[in-house]
C-alpha positions as CSV (number, residue, x, y, z in Angstrom):
1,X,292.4,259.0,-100.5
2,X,292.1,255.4,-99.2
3,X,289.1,253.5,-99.4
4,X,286.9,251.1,-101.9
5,X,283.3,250.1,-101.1
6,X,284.4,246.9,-99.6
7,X,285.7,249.4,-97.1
8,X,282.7,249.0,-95.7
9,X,283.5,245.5,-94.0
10,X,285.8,247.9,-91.3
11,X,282.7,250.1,-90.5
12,X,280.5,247.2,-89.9
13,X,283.4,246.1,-87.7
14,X,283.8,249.0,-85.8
15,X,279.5,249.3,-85.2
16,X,280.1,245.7,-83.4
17,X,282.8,246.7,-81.1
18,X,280.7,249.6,-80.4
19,X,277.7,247.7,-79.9
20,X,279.4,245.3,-77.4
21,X,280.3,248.5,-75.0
22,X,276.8,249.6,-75.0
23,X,276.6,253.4,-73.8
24,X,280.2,255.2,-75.4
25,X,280.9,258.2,-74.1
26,X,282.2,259.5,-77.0
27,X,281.3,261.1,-80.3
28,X,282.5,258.5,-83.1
29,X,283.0,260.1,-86.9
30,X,284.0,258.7,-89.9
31,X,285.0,261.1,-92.7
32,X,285.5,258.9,-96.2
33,X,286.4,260.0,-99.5
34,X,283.0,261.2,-101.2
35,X,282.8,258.0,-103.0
36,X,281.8,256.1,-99.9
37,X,279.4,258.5,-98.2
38,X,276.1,257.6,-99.1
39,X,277.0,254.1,-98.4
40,X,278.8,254.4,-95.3
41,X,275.7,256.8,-94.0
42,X,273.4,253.9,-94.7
43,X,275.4,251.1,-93.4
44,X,276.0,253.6,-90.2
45,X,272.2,253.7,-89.7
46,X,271.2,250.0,-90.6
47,X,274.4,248.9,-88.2
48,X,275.4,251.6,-85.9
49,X,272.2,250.7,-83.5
50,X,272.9,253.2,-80.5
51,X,276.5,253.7,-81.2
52,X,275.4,256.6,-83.5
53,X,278.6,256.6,-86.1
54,X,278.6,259.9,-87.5
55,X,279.3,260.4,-91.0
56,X,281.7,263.6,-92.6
57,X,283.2,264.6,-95.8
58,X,286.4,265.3,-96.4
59,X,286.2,268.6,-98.1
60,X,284.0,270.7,-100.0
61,X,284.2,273.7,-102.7
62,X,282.6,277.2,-101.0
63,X,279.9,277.5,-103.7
64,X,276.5,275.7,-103.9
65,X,277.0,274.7,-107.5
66,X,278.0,276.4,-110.5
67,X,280.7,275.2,-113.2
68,X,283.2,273.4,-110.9
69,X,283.9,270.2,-112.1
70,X,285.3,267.9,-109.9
71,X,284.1,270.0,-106.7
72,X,281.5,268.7,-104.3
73,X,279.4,271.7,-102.3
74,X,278.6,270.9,-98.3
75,X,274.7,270.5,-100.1
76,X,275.9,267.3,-101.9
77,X,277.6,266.0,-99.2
78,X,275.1,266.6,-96.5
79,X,272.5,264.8,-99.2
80,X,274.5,261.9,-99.2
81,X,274.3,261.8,-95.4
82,X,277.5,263.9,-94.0
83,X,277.3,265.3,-90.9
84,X,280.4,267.3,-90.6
85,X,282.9,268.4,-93.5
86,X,286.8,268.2,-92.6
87,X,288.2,272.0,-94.0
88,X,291.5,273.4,-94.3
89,X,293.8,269.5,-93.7
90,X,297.5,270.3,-93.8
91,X,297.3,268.3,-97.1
92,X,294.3,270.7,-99.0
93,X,296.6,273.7,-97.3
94,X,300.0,272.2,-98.7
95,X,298.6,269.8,-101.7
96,X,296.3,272.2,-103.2
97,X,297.8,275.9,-101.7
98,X,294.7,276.9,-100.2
99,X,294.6,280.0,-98.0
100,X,293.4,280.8,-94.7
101,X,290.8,282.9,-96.9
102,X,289.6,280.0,-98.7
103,X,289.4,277.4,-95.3
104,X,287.0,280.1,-94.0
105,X,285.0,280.5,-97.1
106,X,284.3,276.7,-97.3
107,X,283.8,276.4,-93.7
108,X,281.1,279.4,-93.9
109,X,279.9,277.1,-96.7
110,X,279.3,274.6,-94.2
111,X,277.4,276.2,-91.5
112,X,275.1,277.2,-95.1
113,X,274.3,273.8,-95.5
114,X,273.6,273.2,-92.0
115,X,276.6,270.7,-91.7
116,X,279.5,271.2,-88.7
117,X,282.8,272.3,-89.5
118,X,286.4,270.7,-88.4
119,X,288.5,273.6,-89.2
120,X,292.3,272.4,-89.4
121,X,295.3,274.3,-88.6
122,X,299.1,273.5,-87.5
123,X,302.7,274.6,-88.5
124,X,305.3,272.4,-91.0
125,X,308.5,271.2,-89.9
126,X,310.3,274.6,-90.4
127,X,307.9,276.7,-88.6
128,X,308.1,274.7,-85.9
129,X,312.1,274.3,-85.7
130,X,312.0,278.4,-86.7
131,X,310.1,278.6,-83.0
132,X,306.9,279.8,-84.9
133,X,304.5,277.6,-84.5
134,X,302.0,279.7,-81.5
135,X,302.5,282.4,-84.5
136,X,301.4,280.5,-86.9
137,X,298.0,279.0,-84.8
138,X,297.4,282.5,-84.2
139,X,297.7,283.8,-87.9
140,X,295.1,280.2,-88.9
141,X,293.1,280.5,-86.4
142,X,292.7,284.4,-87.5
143,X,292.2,283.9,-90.8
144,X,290.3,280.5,-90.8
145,X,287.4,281.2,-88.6
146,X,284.9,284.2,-88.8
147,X,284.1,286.6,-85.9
148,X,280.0,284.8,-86.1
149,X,281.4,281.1,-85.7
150,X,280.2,278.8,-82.7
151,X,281.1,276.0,-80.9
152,X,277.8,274.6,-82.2
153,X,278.7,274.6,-85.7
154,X,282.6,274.5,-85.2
155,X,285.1,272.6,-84.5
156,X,288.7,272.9,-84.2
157,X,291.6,270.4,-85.4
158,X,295.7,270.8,-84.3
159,X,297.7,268.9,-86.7
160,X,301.4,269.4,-86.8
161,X,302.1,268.8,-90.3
162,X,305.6,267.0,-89.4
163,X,304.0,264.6,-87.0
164,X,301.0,263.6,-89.8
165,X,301.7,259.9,-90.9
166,X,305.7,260.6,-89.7
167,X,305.5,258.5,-86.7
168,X,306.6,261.4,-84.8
169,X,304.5,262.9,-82.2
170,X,304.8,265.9,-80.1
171,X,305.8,265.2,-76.3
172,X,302.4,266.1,-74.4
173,X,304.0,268.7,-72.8
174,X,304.1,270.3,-76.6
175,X,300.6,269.5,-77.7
176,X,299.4,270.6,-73.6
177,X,301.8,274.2,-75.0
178,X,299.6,274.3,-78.5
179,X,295.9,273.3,-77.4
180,X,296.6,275.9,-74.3
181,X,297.1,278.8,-76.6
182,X,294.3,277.7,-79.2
183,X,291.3,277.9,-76.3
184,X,293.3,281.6,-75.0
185,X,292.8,282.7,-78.4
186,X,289.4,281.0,-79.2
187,X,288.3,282.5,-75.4
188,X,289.8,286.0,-76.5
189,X,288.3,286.4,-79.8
190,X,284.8,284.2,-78.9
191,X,284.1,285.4,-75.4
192,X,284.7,283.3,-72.2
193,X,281.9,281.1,-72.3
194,X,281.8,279.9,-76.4
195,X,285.6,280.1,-76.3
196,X,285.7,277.1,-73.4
197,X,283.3,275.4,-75.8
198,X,284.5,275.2,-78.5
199,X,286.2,271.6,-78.9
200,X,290.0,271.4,-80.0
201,X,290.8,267.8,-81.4
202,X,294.9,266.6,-81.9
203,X,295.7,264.9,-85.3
204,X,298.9,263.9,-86.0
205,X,300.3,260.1,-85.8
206,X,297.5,258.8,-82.8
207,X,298.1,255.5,-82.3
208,X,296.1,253.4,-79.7
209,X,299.7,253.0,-78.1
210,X,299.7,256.6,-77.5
211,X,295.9,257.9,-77.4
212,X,295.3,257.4,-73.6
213,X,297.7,259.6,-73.0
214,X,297.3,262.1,-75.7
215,X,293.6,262.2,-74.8
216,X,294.9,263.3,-71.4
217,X,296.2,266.4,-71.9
218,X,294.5,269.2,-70.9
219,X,292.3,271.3,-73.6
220,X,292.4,268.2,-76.1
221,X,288.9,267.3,-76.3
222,X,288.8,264.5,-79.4
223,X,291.3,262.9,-81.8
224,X,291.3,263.5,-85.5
225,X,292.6,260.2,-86.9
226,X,294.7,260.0,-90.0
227,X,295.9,255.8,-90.9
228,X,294.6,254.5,-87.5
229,X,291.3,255.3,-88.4
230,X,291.8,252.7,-91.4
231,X,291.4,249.5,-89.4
232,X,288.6,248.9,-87.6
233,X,290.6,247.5,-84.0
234,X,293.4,250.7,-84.2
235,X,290.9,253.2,-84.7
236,X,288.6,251.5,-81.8
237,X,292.2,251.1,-79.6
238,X,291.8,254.8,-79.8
239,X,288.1,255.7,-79.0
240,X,289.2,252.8,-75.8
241,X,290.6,256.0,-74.6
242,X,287.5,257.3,-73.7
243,X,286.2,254.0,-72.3
């Protein structure tokens, strides 16, 4: 929840950086509060040139429309010019309760509209000193994804809830641990071949000080970006990692 339309001044800021690299080897996505979609679509467009900024929501309600007020379906969001819609963030999960049930029911909602899902999972503080935390990314991943799911309409997001906007951030080794056991049970439940396609991002306090290495790690394939994404020169310190 951060973000006015003069936000806009850090995308067109970001499109130049791209812009100077040329070819980026990367898939760039910017997910803003719903506010700022249609906007940030256009402005991606008119300045993103060949750097092709992709544009996401943040979250959506399951149903197409109906008497929701408030809610947003993946329909309005891909009309306003989303490409992907974040579901299931360790702050819908914690802030608003919502159960592995409901992650795959809006993410289901998604692939309806014809949108790409980030599906989010990751273990709090406790879980994670309790020693549960490959329990708990087996119970999400179980209950968050459906047994039809692809690695064309899906992706997947670890975010250790204790390491989001902490400052804290799992040793590699750790997040090597967690990724490892995501693609074993995405390559168990998927087969062997959609199962090593699926892409697994890391969220959780990436910095540009910390992304090269991060990026590194076996089985991570992307960054999902919480405060560095706010400023156009952190969030393109990170996507350097890839350059």
């Amino acid at each position: 929840m951060n973000g006015t339309r003069s936000s806009a001044k850090e995308l067109g800021a970001l499109a130049k950086k791209l812009k100077k690299v040329g070819r980026v080897p990367c898939q760039v996505l910017i997910c803003p509060p719903t506010t700022l979609i249609e906007g940030f679509a256009a402005k991606a467009r008119k300045e993103g040139g060949g750097t092709k900024i992709a544009i996401g929501g943040q979250d959506c309600h399951a149903n197409v429309s109906g008497a929701h007020t408030g809610d947003v379906s993946p329909e309005m969001l891909k009309d306003a010019g989303a490409k992907f819609v974040i579901v299931g963030h360790s702050e819908r999960r914690a802030d608003h309760g919502e159960t592995d049930a409901q992650v795959q029911a809006k993410a289901e909602a998604v692939h309806r509209a014809g949108v790409t899902a980030i599906v989010c999972v990751g273990e709090s503080e406790a879980e994670r000193r309790s020693g549960d935390t490959l329990k708990v990314m087996t119970r999400q991943l179980k209950g968050s994804l459906a047994d039809d799911f692809s690695p064309k309409t899906t992706v997947i997001a670890y975010e250790p809830i204790w390491a989001i906007g902490t400052g804290l951030t799992p040793t590699p080794d750790d997040v090597a641990k967690v990724h490892a056991h995501i693609r074993k049970r995405l390559v168990a439940r998927f087969g062997e071949k959609d199962g090593a396609a699926f892409r697994i991002l890391y969220g959780g306090s990436v910095k540009p000080g910390n992304a090269v290495e991060l990026m590194g790690v076996p089985n991570v394939n992307g960054a999902l970006v919480g405060g560095a994404s706010l400023k156009a020169s952190d969030f393109f310190g990170i996507i350097e990692a890839y350059l």
